[in-house]
C-alpha positions in Angstrom: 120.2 69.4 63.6 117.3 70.4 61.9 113.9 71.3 64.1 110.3 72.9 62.5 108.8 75.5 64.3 104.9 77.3 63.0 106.0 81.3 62.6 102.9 83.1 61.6 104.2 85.8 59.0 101.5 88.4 58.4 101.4 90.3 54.6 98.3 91.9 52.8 96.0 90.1 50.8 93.9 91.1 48.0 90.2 90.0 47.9 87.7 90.6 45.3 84.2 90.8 46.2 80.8 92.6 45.1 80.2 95.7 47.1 76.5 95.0 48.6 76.4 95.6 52.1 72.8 93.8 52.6 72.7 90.4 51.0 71.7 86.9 51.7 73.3 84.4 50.8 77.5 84.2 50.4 79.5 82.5 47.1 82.9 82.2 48.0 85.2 81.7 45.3 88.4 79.1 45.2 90.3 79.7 42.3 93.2 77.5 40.9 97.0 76.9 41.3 99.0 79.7 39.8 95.9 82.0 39.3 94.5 84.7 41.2 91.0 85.8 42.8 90.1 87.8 39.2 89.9 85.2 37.4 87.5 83.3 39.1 85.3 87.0 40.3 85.2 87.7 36.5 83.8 84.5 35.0 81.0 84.3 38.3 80.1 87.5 39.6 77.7 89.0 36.9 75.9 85.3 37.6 74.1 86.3 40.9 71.7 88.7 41.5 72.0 91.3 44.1 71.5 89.3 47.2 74.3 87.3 46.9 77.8 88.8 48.0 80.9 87.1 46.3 84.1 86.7 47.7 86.8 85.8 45.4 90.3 86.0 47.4 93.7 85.5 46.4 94.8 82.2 48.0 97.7 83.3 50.6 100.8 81.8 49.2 102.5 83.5 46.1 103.6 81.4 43.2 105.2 84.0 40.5 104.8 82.8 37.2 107.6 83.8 34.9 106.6 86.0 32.0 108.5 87.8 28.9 109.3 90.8 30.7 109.8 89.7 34.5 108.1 88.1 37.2 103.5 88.0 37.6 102.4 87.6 41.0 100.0 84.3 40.8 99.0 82.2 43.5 98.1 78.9 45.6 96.2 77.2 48.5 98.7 74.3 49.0 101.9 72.7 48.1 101.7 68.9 47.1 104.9 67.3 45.3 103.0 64.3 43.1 106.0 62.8 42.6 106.7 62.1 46.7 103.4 62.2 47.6 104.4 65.1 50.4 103.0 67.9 51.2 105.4 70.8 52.3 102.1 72.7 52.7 98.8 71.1 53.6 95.5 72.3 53.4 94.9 73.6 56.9 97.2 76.7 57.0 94.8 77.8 53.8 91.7 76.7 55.1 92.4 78.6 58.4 92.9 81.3 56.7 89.3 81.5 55.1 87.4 80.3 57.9 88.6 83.7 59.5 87.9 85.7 56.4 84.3 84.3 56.3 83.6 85.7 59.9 85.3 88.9 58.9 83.3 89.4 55.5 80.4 87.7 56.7 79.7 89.3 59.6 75.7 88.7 59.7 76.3 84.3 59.6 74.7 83.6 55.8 74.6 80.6 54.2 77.9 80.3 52.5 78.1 78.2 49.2 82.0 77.2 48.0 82.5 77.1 44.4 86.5 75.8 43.7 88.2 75.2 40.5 91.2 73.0 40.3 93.0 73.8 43.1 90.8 75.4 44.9 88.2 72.7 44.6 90.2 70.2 46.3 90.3 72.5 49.4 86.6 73.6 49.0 85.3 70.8 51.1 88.3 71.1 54.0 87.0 74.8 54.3 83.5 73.3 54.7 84.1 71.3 57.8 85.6 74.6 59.6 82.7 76.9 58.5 79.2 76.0 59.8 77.8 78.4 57.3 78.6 76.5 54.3 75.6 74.6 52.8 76.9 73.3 49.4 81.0 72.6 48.0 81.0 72.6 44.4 84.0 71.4 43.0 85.4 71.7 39.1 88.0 69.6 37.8 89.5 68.6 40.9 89.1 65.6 43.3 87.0 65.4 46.5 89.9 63.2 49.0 87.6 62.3 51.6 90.0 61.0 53.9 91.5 65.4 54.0 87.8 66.0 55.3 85.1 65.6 57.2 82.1 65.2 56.1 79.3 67.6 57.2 75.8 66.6 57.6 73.1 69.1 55.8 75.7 69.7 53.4 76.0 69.1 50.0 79.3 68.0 47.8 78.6 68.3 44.2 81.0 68.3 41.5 81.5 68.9 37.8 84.0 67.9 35.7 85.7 67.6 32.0 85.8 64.2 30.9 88.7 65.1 28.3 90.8 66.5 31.3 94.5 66.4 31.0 95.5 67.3 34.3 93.2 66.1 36.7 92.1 62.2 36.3 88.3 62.0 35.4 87.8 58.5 36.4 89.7 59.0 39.4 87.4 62.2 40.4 84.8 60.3 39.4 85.7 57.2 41.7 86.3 59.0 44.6 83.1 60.8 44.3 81.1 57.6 45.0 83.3 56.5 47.4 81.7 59.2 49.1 78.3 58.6 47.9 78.7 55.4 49.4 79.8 57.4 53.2 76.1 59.1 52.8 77.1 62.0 51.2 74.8 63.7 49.0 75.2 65.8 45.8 75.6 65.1 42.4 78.8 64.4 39.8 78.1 66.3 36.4 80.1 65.1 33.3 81.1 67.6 30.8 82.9 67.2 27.3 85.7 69.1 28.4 89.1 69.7 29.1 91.0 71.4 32.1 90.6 74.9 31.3 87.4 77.1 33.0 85.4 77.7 29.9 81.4 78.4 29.6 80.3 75.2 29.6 81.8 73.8 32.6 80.4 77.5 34.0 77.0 76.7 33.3 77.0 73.0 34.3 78.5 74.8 38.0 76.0 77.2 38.0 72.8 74.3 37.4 73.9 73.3 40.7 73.8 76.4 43.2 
């Protein structure tokens, strides 16, 4: 016989974020499968001014990605099999998750702008719907699945993405951005000449749009 039961299990998690106490506005950084909160705190942070506290966490499931010498502690939002279509993880445990942290590290209600990459931007918009806060999802090479979400009113759903990207589909990203255009939703869909990987350009093209 084989039963599921939920059993909460409870570990430490590290979080990178700017340590201004008065600010007014909240970035909360999404960063991809197998990555960590660092590398997404390190390529935004220095972009805002003072005002603006960033929250980079480590998403709450550990992927370990094998190395030379041993085992890296990386990490992930999700767990999709592409091949089944299944998820053995979907994205609410995750997006839980932050919707708690938010009210913990935002204690005085700012608007909250989501910036995810890969990964993380395909769980961006989920985290949206549970946080009245968030104002604008900007999502980078990753895919917007509107029927994983619901759509908020007074919020905006922009995206950017590499045209020459290998692992996520452009057209497809592309196409099920104006599906949602055609649901009302506004925001815009920047293409870059790029591939997959976070560089400066798909950077700037994210930061034209906060």
């Amino acid at each position: 016989m084989k039963i599921s039961k939920s059993v909460p299990i409870i570990h430490s998690h590290d979080i990178y974020t700017t340590e201004n106490d008065e600010y007014d506005e909240v970035v909360l950084l999404l960063h991809g499968f197998q990555l960590n909160g660092y590398f997404m705190f390190k390529r935004f942070e220095k972009r805002f001014g003072p005002k603006v506290k960033v929250i980079a966490p480590n998403a709450p499931f550990i992927v370990p990605l094998k190395k030379d010498q041993g085992w890296e502690a990386r990490y992930g939002w999700y767990f999709y099999d592409s091949d089944t279509r299944n998820f053995y993880i979907n994205y609410d445990p995750a997006a839980n998750w932050l919707s708690e942290l938010l009210k913990d590290l935002n204690s005085n209600n700012s608007p909250v702008t989501i910036i995810g990459y890969s990964q993380g931007g395909y769980i961006a918009p989920k985290v949206a719907e549970l946080v009245p806060e968030v104002k604008k999802v900007v999502g980078i090479n990753c895919i917007f699945r509107s029927e994983r979400f619901k759509i908020k009113k007074n919020t905006t759903y922009s995206q950017v993405h590499g045209n020459e990207d290998t692992l996520v589909a452009f057209t497809e990203a592309r196409s099920e951005f104006l599906r949602l255009k055609e649901l009302g939703v506004e925001g815009e869909f920047i293409e870059v000449c790029e591939d997959h990987f976070l560089n400066g350009n798909l950077i700037k093209a994210t930061m034209d749009l906060v």
